[in-house]
PAMAR-928834 format. One record per residue (C-alpha): y, x, z. Coordinates in steps of 0.1 Angstrom, whole numbers, padded with zeros to 4 digits, always signed. Last residue first. Layout:
REM PAMAR-928834
YXZ/...
This chain:
REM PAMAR-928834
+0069-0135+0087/+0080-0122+0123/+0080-0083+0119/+0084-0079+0150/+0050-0080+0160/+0037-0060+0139/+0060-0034+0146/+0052-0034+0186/+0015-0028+0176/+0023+0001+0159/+0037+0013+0187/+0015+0006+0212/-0015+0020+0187/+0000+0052+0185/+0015+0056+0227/-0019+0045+0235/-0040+0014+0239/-0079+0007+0226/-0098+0027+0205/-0102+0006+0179/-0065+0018+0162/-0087+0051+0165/-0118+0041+0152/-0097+0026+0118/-0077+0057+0114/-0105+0082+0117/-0107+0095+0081/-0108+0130+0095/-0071+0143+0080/-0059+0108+0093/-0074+0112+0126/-0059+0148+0133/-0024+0136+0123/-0025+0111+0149/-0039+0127+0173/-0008+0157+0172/+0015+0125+0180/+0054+0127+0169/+0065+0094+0183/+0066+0059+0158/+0096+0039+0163/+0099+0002+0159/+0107-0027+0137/+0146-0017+0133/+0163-0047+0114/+0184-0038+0087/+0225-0047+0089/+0234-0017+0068/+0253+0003+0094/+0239-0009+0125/+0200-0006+0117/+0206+0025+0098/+0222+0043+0132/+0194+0028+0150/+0166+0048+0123/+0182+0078+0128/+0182+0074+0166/+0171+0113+0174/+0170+0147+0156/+0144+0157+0137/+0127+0174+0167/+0135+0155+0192/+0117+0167+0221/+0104+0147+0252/+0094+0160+0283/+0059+0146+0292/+0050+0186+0315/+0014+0190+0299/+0014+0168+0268/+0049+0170+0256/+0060+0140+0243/+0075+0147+0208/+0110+0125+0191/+0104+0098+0165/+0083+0114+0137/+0084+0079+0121/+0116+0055+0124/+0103+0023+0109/+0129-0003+0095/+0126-0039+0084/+0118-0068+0066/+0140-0060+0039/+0138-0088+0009/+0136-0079-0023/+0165-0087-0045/+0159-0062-0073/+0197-0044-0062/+0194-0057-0028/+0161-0035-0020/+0176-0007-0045/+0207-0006-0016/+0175-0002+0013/+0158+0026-0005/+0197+0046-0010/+0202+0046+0025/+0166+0056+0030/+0176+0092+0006/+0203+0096+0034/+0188+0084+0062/+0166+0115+0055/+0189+0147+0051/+0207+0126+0085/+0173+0130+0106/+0153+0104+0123/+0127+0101+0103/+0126+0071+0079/+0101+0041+0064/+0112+0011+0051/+0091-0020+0051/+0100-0043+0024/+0093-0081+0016/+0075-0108+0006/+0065-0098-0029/+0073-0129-0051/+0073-0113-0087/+0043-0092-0081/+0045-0076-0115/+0085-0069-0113/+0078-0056-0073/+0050-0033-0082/+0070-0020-0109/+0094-0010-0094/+0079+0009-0062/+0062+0022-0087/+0086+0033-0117/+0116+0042-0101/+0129+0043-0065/+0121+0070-0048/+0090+0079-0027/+0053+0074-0039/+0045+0032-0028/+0016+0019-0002/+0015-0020-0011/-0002-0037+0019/-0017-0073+0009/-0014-0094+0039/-0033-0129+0047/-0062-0119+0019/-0083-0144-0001/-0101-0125-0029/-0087-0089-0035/-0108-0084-0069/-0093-0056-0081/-0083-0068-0121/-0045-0080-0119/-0031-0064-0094/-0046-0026-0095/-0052-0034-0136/-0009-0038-0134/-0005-0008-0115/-0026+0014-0137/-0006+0002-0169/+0028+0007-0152/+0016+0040-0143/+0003+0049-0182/+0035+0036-0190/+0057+0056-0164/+0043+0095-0177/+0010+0103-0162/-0002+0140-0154/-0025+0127-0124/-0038+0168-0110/-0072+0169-0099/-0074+0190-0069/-0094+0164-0044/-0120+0158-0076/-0131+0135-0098/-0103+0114-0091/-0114+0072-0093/-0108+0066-0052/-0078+0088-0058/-0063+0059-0078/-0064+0037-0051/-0078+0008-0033/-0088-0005+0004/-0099-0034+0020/-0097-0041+0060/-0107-0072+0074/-0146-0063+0082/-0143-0027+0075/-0134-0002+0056/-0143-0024+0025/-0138-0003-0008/-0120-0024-0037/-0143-0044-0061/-0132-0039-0095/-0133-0068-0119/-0153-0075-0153/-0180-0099-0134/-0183-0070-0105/-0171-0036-0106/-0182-0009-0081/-0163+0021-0073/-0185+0049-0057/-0173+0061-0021/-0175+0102-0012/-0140+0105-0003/-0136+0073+0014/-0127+0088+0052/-0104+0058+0057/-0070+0086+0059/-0088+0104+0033/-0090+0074+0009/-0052+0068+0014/-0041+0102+0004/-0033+0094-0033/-0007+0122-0039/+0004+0112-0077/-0001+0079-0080/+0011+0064-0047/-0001+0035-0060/-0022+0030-0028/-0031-0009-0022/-0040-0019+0013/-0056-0053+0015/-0061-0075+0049/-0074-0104+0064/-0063-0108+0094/-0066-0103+0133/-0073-0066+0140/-0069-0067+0101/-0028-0061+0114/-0033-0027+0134/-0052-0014+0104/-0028-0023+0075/+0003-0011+0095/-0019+0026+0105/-0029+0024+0065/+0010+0022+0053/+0028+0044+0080/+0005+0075+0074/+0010+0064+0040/+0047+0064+0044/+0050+0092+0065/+0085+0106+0062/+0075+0136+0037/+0094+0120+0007/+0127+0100+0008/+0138+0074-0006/+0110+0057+0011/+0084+0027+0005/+0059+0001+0020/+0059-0030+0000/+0042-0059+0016/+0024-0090+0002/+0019-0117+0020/-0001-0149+0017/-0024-0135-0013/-0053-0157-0032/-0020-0168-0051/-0018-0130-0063/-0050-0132-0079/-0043-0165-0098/-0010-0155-0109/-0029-0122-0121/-0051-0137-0140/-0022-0161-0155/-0005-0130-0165/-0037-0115-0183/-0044-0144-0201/-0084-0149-0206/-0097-0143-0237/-0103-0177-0260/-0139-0173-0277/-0140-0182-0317/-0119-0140-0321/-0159-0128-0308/-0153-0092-0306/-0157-0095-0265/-0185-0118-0274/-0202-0093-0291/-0217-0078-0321/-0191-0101-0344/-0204-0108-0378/-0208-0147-0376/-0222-0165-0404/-0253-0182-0382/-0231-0182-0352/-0200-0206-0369/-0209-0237-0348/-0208-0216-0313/-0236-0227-0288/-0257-0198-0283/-0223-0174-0287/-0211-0185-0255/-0240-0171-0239/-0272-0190-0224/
């Protein structure tokens, strides 16, 4: 039985659905989204100033290492360059809706995934979107993905600070904090000076540094090279006050199981210089 069955003005009504129906009270988009996000115990930011650091790499390794013993959601609003369904080997997943949500993808029991590139019809499509038409997509990523009960929701953002990583934070309202990403270099701290001063600016809380890219292990001899330099991410921790989580080394693995969709098996694996790391930033970040 519809809503319509039991309406008192049916016989004169014109309406050809209940959607058109102006007798049926819509639900309120802001308290559908309070009701989503309440479902949520943490929810994460993971941004740069500064592109090329690693930030999705960062994002889906920090979502996998922490669904080893939670329930977790990694949101990708990195709009333009949606690389999270690569990284989880999604290319070829169908979105499914379900009583007028979306369901994300399930990577695996703890792990949920979402993002734009989930809906592209193709790896080359361009997203030509001006900061409404990302606001809007944003808001339906909150609002109408059905997360369900999750301890961490992991908020993957585009570098800078304008309309994502803004946006996410004025919709979410009580985001728990940020996770900053850098490499060691000064051209970097730079642009991640400028992440952590927005941080105070919206008041969002800093949970922490992570320097990525942090100095190679050779293979054959273990002598290690810093490419980009080295203690980037200490000198940010002493000048601005921010806690240093960890530091990620340059790992040839790693690069080959994101460009596989491998992420997930590897963190499965079981211990290595990866996983230890990774495993070291979730545990200090102590929410």
């Amino acid at each position: 039985m519809s809503e319509c069955d039991t309406c008192p003005s049916a016989s004169g009504c014109t309406s050809k659905s209940e959607q058109e129906c102006p007798s049926i009270a819509k639900p309120d988009p802001k308290q559908k989204l309070r009701q989503r996000m309440s479902k949520i115990q943490k929810k994460i930011v993971v941004m740069s100033g500064k592109g090329g650091v690693g930030k999705s790499t960062v994002s889906a390794h920090l979502a996998t290492a922490l669904s080893k013993d939670a329930k977790v959601g990694l949101l990708d609003v990195d709009f333009h360059g949606p690389s999270i369904p690569r990284m989880f080997n999604l290319g070829s997943h169908q979105v499914m809706g379900r009583d007028e949500s979306i369901l994300p993808a399930q990577v695996s029991k703890n792990l949920c995934v979402m993002s734009l590139g989930l809906f592209l019809e193709n790896e080359t499509m361009p997203v030509i979107w001006r900061g409404a038409r990302k606001q809007s997509a944003i808001n339906q990523f909150l609002t109408d993905v059905e997360w369900g009960e999750l301890d961490y929701l992991i908020i993957d953002c585009p570098p800078g600070t304008g309309d994502e990583p803004l946006g996410v934070i004025q919709t979410i309202g009580d985001a728990t904090g940020a996770v900053i990403v850098t490499t060691p270099q000064e051209v970097a701290l730079e642009d991640v000076r400028r992440s952590v001063s927005f941080c105070h600016e919206v008041n969002l809380p800093i949970l922490g540094l992570v320097e990525n890219m942090s100095g190679f292990a050779c293979p054959c001899c273990d002598k290690v090279t810093h490419i980009f330099s080295q203690g980037g991410g200490a000198k940010l921790r002493d000048e601005m006050g921010v806690k240093l989580l960890g530091a990620i080394p340059i790992d040839p693995t790693v690069v080959k199981n994101c460009d596989s969709g491998s992420v997930v098996a590897a963190q499965e694996a079981g211990e290595n210089a990866i996983n230890k790391a990774f495993n070291t930033i979730v545990d200090n970040l102590n929410m």
